[in-house]
C-alpha positions in Angstrom: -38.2 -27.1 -3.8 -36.7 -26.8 -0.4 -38.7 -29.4 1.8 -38.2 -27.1 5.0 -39.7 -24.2 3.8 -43.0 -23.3 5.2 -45.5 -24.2 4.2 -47.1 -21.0 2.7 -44.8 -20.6 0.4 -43.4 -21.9 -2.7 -41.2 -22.4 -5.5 -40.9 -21.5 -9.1 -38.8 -21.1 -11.9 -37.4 -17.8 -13.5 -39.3 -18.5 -16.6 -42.7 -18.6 -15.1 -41.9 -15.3 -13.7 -40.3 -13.3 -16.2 -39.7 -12.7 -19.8 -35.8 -12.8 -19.8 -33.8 -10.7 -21.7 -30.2 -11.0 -23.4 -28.4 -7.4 -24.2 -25.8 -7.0 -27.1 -23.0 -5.3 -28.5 -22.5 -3.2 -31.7 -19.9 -4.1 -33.7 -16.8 -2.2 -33.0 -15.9 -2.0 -36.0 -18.1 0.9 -37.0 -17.8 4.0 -35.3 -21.1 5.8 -36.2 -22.8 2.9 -33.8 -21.2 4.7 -30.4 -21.9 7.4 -29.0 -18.3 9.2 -28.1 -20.1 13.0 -27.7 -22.6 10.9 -25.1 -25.2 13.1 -26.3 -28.2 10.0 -27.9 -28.8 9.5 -24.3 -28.5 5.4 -25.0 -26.6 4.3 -22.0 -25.5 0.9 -22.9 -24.7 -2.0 -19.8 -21.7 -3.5 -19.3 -20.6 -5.8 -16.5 -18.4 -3.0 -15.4 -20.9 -1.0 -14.8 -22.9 -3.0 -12.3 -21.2 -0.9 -9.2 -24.5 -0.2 -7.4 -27.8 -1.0 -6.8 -29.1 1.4 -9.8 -27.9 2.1 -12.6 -28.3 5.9 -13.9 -24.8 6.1 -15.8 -22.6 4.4 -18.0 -19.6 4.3 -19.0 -20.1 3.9 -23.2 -23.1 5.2 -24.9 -24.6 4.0 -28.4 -26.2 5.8 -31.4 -30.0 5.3 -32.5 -27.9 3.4 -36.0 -26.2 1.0 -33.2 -29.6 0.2 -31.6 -30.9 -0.4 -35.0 -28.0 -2.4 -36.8 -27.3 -4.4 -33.3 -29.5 -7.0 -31.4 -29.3 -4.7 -28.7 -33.2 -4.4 -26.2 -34.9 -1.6 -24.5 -34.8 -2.5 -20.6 -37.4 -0.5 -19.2 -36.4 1.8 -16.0 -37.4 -0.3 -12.9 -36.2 -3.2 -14.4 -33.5 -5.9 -12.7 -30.3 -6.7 -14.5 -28.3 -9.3 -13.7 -24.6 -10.7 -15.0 -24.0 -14.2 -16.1 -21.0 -14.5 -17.2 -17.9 -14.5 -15.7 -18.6 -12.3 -13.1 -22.2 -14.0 -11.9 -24.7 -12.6 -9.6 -24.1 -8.4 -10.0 -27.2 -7.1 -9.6 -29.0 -3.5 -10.4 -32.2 -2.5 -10.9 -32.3 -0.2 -14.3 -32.7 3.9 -13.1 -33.5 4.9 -16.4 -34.4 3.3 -19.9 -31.0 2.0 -21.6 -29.5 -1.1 -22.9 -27.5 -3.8 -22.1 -24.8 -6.2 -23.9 -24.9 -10.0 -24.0 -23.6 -10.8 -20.7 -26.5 -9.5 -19.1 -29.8 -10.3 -18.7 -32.9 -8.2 -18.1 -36.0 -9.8 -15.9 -39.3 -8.2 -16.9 -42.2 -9.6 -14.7 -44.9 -11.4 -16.5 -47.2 -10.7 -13.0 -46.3 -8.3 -11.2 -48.5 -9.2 -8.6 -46.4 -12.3 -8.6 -43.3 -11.2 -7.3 -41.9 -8.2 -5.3 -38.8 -6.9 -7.4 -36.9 -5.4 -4.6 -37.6 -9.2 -2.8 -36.1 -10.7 -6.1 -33.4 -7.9 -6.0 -32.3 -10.1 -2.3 -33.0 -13.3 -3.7 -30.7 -12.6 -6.7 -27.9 -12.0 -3.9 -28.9 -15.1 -2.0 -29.9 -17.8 -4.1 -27.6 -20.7 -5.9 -27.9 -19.1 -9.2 -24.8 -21.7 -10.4 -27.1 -25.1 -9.0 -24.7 -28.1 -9.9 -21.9 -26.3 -11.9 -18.9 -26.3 -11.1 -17.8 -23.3 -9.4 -13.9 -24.5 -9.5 -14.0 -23.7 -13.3 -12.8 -20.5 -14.3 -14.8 -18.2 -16.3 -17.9 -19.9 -14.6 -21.2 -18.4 -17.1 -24.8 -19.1 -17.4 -26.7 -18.9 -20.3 -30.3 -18.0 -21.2 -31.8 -21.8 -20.3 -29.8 -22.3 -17.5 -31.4 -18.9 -16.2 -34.6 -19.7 -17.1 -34.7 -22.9 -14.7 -33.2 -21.4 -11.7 -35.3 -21.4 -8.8 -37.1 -18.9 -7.1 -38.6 -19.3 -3.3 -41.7 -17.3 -2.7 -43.3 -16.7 0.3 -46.7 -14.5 -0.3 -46.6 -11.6 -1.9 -47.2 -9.7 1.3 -44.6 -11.4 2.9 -41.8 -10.8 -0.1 -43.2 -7.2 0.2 -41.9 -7.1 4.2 -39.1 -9.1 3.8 -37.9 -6.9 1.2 -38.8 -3.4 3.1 -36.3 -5.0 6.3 -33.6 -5.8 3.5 -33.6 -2.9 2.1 -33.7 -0.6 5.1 -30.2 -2.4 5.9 -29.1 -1.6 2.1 -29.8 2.1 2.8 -27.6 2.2 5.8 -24.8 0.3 4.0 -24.7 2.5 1.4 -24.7 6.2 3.4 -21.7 4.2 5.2 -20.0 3.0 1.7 -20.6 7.1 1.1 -19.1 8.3 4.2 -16.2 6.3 3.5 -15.6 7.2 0.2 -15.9 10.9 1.0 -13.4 10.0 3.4 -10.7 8.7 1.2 -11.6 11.5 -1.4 -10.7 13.9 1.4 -7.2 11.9 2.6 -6.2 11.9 -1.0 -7.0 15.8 -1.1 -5.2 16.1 1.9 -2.0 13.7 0.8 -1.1 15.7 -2.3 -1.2 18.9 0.1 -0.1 18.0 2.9 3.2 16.2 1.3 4.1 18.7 -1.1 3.4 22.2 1.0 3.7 20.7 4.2 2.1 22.4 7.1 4.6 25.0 7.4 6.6 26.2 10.4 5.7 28.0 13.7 2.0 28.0 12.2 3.4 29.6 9.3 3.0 28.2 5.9 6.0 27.9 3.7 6.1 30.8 1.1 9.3 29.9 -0.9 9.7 26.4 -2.9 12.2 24.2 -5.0 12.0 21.9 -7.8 12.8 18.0 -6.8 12.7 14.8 -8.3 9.1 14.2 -6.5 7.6 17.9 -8.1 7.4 20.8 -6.3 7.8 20.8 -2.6 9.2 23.4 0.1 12.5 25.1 -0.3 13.6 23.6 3.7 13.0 19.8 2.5 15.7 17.3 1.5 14.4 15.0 -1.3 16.4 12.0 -1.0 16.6 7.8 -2.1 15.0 5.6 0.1 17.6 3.9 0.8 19.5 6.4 2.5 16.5 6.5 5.3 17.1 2.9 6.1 18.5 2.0 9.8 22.5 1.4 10.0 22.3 -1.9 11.3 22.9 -5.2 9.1 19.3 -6.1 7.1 17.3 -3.5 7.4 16.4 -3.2 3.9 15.8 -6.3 2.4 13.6 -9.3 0.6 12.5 -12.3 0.8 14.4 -15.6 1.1 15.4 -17.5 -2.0 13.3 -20.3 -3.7 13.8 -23.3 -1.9 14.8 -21.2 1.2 11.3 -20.7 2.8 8.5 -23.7 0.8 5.4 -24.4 2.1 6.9 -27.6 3.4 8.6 -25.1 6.1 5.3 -24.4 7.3 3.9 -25.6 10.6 0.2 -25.9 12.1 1.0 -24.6 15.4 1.9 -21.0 16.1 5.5 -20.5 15.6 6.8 -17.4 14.2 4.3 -15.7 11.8 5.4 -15.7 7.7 3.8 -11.8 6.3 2.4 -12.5 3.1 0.4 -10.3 1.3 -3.2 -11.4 2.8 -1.1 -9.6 5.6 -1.1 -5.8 3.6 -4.4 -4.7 3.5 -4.9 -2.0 0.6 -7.3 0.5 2.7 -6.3 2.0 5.9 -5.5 -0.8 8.2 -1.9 -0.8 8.7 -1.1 -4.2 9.5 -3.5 -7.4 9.4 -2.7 -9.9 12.3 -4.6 -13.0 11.1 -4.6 -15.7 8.2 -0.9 -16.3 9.1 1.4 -19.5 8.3 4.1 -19.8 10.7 7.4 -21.9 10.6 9.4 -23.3 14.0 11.5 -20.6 15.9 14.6 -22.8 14.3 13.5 -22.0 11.1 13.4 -18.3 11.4 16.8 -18.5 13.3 17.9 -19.8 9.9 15.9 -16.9 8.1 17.8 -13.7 10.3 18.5 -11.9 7.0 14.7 -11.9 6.3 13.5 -11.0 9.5 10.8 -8.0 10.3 9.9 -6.4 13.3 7.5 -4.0 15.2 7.7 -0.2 13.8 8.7 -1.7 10.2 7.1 -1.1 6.7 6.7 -4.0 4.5 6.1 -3.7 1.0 4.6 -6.3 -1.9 6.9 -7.2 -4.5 5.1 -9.1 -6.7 1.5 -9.4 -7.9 -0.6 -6.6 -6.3 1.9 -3.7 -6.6 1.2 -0.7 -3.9 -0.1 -2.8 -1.0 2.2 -1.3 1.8 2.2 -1.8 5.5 3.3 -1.1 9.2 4.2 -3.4 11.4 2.6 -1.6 14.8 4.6 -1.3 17.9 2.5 -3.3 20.0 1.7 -6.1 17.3 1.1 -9.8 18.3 4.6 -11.0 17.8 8.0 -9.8 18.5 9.5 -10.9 14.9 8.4 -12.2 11.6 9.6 -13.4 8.6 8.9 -11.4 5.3 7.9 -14.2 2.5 9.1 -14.3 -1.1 6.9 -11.9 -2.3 7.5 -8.9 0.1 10.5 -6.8 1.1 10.8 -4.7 4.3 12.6 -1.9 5.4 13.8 -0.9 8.8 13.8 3.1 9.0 16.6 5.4 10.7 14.3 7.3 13.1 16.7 10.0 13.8 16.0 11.3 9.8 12.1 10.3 9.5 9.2 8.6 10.9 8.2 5.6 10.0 4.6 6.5 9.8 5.4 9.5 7.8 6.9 7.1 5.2 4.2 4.6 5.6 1.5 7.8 5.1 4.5 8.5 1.6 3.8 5.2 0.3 0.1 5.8 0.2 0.3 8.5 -1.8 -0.1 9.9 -5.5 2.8 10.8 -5.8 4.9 7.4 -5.2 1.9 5.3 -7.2 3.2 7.4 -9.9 6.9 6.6 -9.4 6.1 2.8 -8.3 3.9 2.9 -12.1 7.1 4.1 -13.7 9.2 1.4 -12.3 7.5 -1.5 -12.0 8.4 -4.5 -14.5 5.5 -5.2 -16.7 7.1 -8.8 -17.9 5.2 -11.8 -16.3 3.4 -11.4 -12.8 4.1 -6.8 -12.1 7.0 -6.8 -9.6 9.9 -4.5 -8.5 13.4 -5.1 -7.2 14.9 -4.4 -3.9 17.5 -1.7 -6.1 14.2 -0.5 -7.3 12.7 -0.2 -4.1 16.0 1.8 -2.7 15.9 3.6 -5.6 12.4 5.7 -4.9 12.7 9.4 -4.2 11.2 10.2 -1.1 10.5 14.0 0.5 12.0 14.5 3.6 10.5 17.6 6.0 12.1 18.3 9.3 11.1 15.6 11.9 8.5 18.0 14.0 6.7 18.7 10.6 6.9 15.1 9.7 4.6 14.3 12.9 2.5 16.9 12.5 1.2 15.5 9.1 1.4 12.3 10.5 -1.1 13.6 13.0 -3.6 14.8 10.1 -3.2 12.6 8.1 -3.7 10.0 10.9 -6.8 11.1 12.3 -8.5 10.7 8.7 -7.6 6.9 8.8 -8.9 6.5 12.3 -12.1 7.8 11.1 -12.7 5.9 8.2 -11.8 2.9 10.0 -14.6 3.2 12.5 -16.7 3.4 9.6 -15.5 0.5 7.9 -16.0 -1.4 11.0 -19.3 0.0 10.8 -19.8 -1.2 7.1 -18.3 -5.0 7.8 -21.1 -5.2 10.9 -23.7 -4.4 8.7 -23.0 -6.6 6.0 -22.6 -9.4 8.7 -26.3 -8.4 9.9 -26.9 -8.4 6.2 -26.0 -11.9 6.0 -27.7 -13.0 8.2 -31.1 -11.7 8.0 -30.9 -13.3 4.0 -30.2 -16.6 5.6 -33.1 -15.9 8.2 -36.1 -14.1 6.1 -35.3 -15.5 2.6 -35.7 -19.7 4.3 -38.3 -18.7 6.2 -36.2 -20.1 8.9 -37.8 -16.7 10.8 -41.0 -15.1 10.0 -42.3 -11.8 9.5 -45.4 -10.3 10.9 -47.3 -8.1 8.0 -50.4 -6.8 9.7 
């Protein structure tokens, strides 16, 4: 027990608080024990579905012959479910009766006068489940003993009850933000596949006559070309990495130099650009590097590893030049033929994920080619429409950016009123 707690409260283990619970799996082997028509009702818990704070859905259902031929338990609805293997700590309260498999266990109070279960819901996100194991190790798990000793801190029972209410209110507003963001980006993907194959039309009209391309339908007035016949005319502006030995981590200096974009740098929501976590190398060093050289107003694209992540180098961004690492490629766009933020809004898309899906190579780490990258059929509208999606599209990111702003406050605030309420380091008044 923490010595600096106060000192109303106190400290116990899970097992003195709950009967603990270990799901399983049918065998998959035998069809008749899952549920593929989804119509037993037997919602069975799998780490993957451990996206929210309740659980009312699921992705795989068993039969009434899988509960009985399977070690499989009722978890009452009310009940708190937590992983333990591999992916440690998710947490959900159960929404509805179901079941669980063996990486997850099921806490059913033995007092319930004992503890609050939306204050253990916070403590399960705030207390070292993992104790003395090595966290290093990968595929870090519990199992049912190591669960059973963790420690729980307890203030009263009133107090968990307040602590819990404060908690929670914060959850609520995290999660109408987490909704207003993802209604967000369900309404920019809406508006990508329309917007980038009907356009917006001309003079305020919308275009009545279309064409097949390479990319689908789009209108009859659009070119549909290869990218890399939008690049710029000048020498590099399409192009990778430097080689191996080229660009090592030796290169790499302490000081601010000349910032190396790596892919921490291309965020996958709507940020364009991310201007932090750099490592830089000596302005000699990126004399030396020309050829791989970025700059303000161009996209950058991942090569390897996390395929899609794309990104813009703003206009007014930190630094004058960069070098593109190893693992990225950029490409410096002929603005007379299209914008670079039309492209960058393109790359976002459906309709390239689908092409970039096509062409990526599968073998070893996913990664494309700078031929493949050229390669990519991109539709072209006249420059005037261009912006005019751009605009749209545009305003959709600006909005859910505010809102993830929002979202990253809270959780800060979040964060901080666990390390506050759940130490007792500040106290709540309950009359």
């Amino acid at each position: 027990m923490n010595n600096q707690l106060p000192d109303e409260w106190s400290s116990s283990i899970f097992a003195n608080l709950f009967d603990i619970a270990i799901g399983g799996t049918p065998s998959r082997n035998e069809p008749l024990y899952w549920d593929a028509s989804r119509t037993s009702g037997n919602n069975w818990v799998s780490i993957k579905d451990l996206k929210g704070k309740t659980i009312l859905d699921t992705a795989e259902q068993i039969t009434d012959l899988g509960i009985k031929k399977s070690n499989v338990k009722l978890v009452p609805k009310g009940t708190i479910m937590m992983s333990f293997k591999l992916s440690v700590g998710r947490v959900a309260f159960a929404g509805k009766n179901l079941y669980t498999n063996e990486a997850i266990a099921a806490f059913i109070p033995k007092d319930k006068m004992s503890i609050d279960l939306r204050y253990f819901y916070q403590g399960l996100q705030f207390w070292d489940l993992l104790g003395d194991i090595d966290q290093a190790v990968k595929g870090v798990t519990l199992n049912k003993e190591k669960i059973r000793n963790i420690e729980a801190i307890l203030p009263p029972f009133p107090e968990q009850q307040k602590i819990a209410a404060i908690l929670t209110s914060v959850d609520d507003v995290i999660e109408k933000t987490q909704a207003q963001i993802n209604k967000l980006k369900d309404l920019k993907t809406g508006m990508m596949q329309e917007l980038l194959t009907c356009g917006v039309g001309v003079d305020g009209k919308p275009h009545t006559e279309f064409k097949d391309s390479p990319v689908g339908r789009i209108p009859k007035g659009w070119d549909c070309v290869e990218l890399d016949t939008l690049k710029h005319p000048s020498k590099y502006s399409c192009v990778g990495g430097p080689f191996g030995s080229d660009l090592t981590a030796k290169h790499y200096i302490d000081t601010a130099g000349v910032p190396v974009i790596r892919g921490t740098n291309i965020p996958l929501n709507f940020e364009r650009f991310k201007e932090d976590n750099f490592v830089y190398v000596t302005e000699e060093k990126a004399d030396l590097l020309v050829k791989n050289m970025a700059y303000q107003g161009d996209l950058v694209f991942t090569q390897r590893g996390t395929m899609g992540q794309v990104g813009l180098i703003p206009l007014d961004s930190k630094f004058k030049r960069y070098v593109v690492s190893q693992s990225q490629m950029k490409l410096t766009v002929n603005e007379t033929i299209v914008s670079s933020e039309f492209l960058y809004q393109f790359f976002l898309s459906n309709n390239f994920m689908k092409q970039l899906e096509l062409e990526t190579i599968a073998t070893g780490l996913p990664h494309i080619n700078l031929g493949i990258l050229k390669a990519f059929k991109v539709p072209i509208p006249s420059l005037s429409e261009q912006n005019e999606i751009v605009d749209i599209l545009t305003s959709i990111d600006k909005r859910c950016l505010f809102f993830i702003s929002k979202l990253n406050k809270l959780k800060d605030l979040k964060k901080a009123l666990m390390q506050d309420l759940l130490t007792g380091k500040v106290r709540v008044n309950v009359d």
